[in-house]
N, C-alpha and C positions, 0 to 999 in steps of 0.2 A: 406463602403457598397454601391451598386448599387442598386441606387434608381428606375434604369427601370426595376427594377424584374419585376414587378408587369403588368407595362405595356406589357413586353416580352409576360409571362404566360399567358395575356388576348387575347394576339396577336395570340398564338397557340388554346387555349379555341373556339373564333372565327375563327379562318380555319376548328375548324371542325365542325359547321354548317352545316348541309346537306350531312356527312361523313358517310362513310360504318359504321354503330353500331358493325359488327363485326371484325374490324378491331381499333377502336379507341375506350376507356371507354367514351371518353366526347362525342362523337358522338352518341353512346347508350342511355348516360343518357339525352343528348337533344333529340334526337328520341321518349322517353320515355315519355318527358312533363315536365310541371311543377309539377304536383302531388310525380313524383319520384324523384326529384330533391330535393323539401323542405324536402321529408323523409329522404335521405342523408345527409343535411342540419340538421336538428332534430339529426339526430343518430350521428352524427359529434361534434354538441354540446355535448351533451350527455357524450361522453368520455371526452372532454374536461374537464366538471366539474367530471368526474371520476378522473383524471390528476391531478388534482386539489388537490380533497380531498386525494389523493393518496401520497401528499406529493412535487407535482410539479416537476421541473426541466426539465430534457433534453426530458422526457416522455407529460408533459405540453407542451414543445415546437412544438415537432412533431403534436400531435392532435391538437393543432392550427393552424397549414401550412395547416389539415388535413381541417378545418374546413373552413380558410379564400377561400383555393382552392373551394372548394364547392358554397361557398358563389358566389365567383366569377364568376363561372355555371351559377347560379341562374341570377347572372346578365345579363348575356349574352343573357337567354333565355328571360331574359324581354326587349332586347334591350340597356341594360345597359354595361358600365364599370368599371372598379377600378378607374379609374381616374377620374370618377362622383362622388365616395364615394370620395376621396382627396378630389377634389375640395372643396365639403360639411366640411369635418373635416378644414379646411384650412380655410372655413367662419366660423367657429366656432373657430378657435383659437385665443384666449385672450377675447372673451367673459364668463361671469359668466355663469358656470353649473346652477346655480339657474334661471338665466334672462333668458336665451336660451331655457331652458324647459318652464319656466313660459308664455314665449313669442307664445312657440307651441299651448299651452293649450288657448290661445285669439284667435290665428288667427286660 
């Protein structure tokens, strides 16, 4: 597996920043704001847990590309990227799921 997917996609996601919305969908939906972004976000999840209950598989897979891609948007227009979510997943690995939440709910 090529682990720079992620980076790639984020790579194309931010070139279109400030892109003709009628020539690009990610250019639209950042044109558009945060507001239509999380509702794609939302509606993305959505089918995922449709996916899901559905019986999962290669139908799961897809609305989850469907979703992380979205996700991914969403970062963008925060100034964000995939490789800030890594990062994070990456200090959280090999810490306890219990201690890690527990630690959120202090600080």
């Amino acid at each position: 597996m090529d682990d720079r997917i992620l980076s790639e996609i984020q790579n194309v996601i931010d070139s279109r920043k400030g892109g003709n919305p009628d020539e690009s969908y990610v250019a639209g939906l950042l044109a558009k704001g945060g507001d239509k972004i999380l509702k794609k976000v939302i509606e993305e999840a959505g089918e995922v847990l449709m996916a899901s209950k559905d019986g999962g598989g290669e139908h799961l897979v897809y609305e989850t590309a469907d979703l992380w891609f979205h996700c991914m948007v969403l970062l963008a227009h925060h100034g964000l990227r995939a490789e800030d979510v890594i990062r994070e997943l990456a200090r959280r690995q090999g810490l306890s799921g219990l201690a890690e939440k527990a630690a959120r709910t202090r600080g």
